[in-house]
C-alpha positions as CSV (number, residue, x, y, z in Angstrom):
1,X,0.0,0.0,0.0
2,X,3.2,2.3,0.6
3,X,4.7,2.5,-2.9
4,X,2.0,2.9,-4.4
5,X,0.4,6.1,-2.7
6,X,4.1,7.9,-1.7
7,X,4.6,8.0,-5.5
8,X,0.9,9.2,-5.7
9,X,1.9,12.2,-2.8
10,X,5.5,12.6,-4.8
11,X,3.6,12.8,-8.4
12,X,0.8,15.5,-7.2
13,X,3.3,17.2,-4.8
14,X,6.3,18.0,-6.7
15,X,4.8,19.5,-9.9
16,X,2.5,21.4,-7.7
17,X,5.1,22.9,-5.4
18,X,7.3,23.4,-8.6
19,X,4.8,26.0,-10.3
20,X,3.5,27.8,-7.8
21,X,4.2,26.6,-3.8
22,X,1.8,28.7,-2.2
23,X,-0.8,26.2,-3.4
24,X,0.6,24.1,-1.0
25,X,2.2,26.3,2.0
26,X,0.8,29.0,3.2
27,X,2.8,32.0,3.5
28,X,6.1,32.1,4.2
29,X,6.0,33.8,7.9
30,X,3.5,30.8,9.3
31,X,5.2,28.0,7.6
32,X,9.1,27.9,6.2
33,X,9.8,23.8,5.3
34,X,13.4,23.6,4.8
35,X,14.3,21.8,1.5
36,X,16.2,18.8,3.2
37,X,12.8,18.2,5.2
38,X,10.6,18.5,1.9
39,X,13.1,16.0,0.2
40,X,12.1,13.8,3.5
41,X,8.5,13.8,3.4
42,X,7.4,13.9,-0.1
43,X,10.6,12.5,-2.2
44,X,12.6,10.4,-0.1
45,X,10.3,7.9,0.8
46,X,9.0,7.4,-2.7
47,X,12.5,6.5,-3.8
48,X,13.2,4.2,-1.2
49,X,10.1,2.1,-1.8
50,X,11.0,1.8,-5.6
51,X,14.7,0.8,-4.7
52,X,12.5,-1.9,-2.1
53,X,10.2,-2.9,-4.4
54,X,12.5,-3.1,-7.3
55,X,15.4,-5.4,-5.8
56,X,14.1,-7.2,-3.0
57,X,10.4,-7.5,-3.6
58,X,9.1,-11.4,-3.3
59,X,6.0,-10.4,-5.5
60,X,2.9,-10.0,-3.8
61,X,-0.3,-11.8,-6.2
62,X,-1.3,-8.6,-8.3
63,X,-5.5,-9.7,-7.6
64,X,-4.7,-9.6,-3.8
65,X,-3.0,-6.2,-3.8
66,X,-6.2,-4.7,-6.2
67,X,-7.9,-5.8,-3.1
68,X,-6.2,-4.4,-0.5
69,X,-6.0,-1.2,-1.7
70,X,-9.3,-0.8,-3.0
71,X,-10.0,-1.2,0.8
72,X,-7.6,1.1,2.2
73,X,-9.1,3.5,-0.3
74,X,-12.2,2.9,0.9
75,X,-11.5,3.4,4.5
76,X,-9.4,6.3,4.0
77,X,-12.3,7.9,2.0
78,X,-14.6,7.4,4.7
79,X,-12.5,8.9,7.5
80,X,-11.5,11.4,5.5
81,X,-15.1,12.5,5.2
């Protein structure tokens, strides 16, 4: 469920913050996110979980993981709401 949503946060994030980043922060006297901690949250993680996925993965049975994530969708949704 990981990989799958931080390169969902890293592909909305980074274009977003990349044309205009007061979509995303507000102004720079309430909030001031130093680059090495932006890296940390939205990039980072993302690549770490390819490098995972990609070289040690065992392979997880592709109808299973539909599943699972169509129900942590799900539940996310509804506590989101």
């Amino acid at each position: 469920i990981a990989l799958p949503l931080e390169t969902l946060i890293s592909l909305v994030y980074w274009p977003i913050f990349l044309y205009d980043p007061s979509l995303i922060l507000p102004p720079p006297p309430a909030v001031k996110l130093t680059l090495s901690s932006d890296l940390s949250l939205h990039l980072f993680p993302a690549l770490l979980l390819w490098t995972d996925h990609i070289f040690f993965s065992s392979g997880l049975d592709i109808s299973n993981a539909i599943w699972i994530i169509i129900l942590f969708t799900m539940l996310y949704s509804s506590w989101i709401e």
